[in-house]
N, C-alpha and C positions, 0 to 999 in steps of 0.2 A: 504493500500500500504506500508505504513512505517513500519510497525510488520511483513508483509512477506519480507522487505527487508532488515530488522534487525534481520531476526532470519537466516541469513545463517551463516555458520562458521568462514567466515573470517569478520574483519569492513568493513563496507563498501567503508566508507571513510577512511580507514588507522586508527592507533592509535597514527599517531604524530599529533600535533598542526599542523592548518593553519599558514602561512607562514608567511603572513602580522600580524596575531596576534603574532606570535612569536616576533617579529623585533619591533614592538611597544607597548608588553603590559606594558611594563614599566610607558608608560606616565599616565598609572590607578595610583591614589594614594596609595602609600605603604601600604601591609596588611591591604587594604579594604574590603571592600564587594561588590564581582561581581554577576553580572545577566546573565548565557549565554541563551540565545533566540535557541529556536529551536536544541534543540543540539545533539542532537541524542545519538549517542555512548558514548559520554565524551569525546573527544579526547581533548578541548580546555577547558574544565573545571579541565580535571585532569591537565592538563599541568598549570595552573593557580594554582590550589592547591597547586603545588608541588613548584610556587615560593613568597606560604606563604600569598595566597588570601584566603580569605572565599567566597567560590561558593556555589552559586541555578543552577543548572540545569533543565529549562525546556523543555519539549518535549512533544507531545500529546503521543508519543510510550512507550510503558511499558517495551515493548520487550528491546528497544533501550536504556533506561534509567536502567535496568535489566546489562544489560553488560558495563553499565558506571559505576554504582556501582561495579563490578567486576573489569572494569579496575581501578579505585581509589584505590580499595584493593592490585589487582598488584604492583601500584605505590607505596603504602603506605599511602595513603593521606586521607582524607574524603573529601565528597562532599553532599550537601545538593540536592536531585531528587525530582520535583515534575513533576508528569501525569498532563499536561492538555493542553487544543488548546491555542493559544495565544489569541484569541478573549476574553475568559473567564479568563483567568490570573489576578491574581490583583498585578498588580507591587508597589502598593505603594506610599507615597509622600516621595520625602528625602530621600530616603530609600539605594541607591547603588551610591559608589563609582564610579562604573563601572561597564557599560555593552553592552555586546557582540555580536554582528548578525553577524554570518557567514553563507552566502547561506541560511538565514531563508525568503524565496521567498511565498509570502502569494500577494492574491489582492490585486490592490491597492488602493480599497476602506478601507480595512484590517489597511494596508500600515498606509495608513498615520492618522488609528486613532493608530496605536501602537507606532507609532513615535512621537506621540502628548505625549501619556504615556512613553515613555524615557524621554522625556526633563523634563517631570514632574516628573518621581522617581529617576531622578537623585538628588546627592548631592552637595551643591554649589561645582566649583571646580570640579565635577565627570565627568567619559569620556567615549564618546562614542564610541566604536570599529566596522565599518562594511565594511564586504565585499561583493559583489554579484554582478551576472551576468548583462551583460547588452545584449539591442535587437544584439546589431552587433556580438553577440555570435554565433548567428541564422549563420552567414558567415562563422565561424570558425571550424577547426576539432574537436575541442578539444572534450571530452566527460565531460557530464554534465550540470546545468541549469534546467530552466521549460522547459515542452516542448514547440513545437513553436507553438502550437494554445491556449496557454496562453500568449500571450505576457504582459497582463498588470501585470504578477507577474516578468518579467524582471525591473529592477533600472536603472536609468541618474543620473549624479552629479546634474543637474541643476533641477527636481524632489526631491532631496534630498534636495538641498538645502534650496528648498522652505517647505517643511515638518518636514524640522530641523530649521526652523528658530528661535527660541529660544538660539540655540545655536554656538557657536562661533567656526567655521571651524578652528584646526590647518591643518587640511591637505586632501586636495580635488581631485580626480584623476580618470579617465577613461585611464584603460590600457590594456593591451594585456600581457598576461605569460603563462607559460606554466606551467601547476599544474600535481603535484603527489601525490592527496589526496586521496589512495584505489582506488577501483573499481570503480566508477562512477565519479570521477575528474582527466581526464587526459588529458594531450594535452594542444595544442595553447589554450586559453579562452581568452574571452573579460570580465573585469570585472569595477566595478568601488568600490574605497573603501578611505574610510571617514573615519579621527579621527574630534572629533568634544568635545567642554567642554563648560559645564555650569559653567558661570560665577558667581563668586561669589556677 
């Protein structure tokens, strides 16, 4: 699905940053090392490159990670791409200052062993960035999300929280906005989205 939907001509998702990452990636430790999850195009890894992170971008799509490395080229920047599913990934202990899940919507049997593995490859002090749909989406126009007969790959704050509990919420929220993220994020959406730090 993700290679025939990365291989059309336009991003899918746009080539700007996610919004929420825009507005808070600061709180990542300066010229650290980030991890974006799931990331398709690049559009939140090059946007990180470019204010002097060192990024991994992972993505199972080759297609997807193929025109990330292009846009980093565009931008200027480098970006480290690795092919693979998150189940098999090895994040590391210690390992990132910061790192990133926008819309990376997996089971949430999936769920919450990869969230076990953040709290774990984070560095004391490292931050966690995430955004994603929630069920009340399902009500919403917007476009975008799981579809609705997956609902356990939709996220709650109060699910999150109990899967991050290792780490220390700076900022907790189920909202409603309206996204302009390319072709498949647009409109009203329900989402819910977490900064979160491993204490030193």
């Amino acid at each position: 699905m993700w290679d025939e939907r990365y291989s059309e001509n336009e991003f899918a998702f746009g080539t700007q940053p996610n919004d929420f990452l825009k507005s808070f990636f600061s709180q990542i430790p300066k010229t650290g090392k980030v991890l974006c999850l799931a990331e398709g195009e690049g559009r939140n890894a090059v946007f990180l490159a470019k204010q002097g992170y060192e990024v991994t971008a992972v993505d199972q799509s080759a297609v997807g990670l193929e025109k990330a490395n292009k846009l980093a080229a565009d931008n200027d920047v480098n970006i480290n791409t690795v092919v693979s599913d998150l189940e098999n990934y090895d994040f590391g202990a210690n390992s990132w200052d910061g790192i990133v899940s926008i819309s990376a919507h997996v089971p949430a049997t999936l769920r919450k062993i990869l969230h076990a593995r953040v709290s774990e490859s984070l560095k004391p002090d490292g931050i966690f960035i995430l955004e994603a749909y929630t069920p009340r989406h399902l009500d919403m126009p917007g476009i975008g999300g799981p579809p609705a007969d997956k609902k356990d790959f939709f996220m709650s704050l109060d699910t999150l929280r109990d899967e991050l509990k290792p780490l220390s919420f700076i900022h907790g929220i189920e909202t409603e906005r309206c996204l302009a993220e390319g072709k498949y994020h647009q409109g009203e959406s329900a989402v819910v989205q977490v900064i979160a730090r491993k204490d030193l």
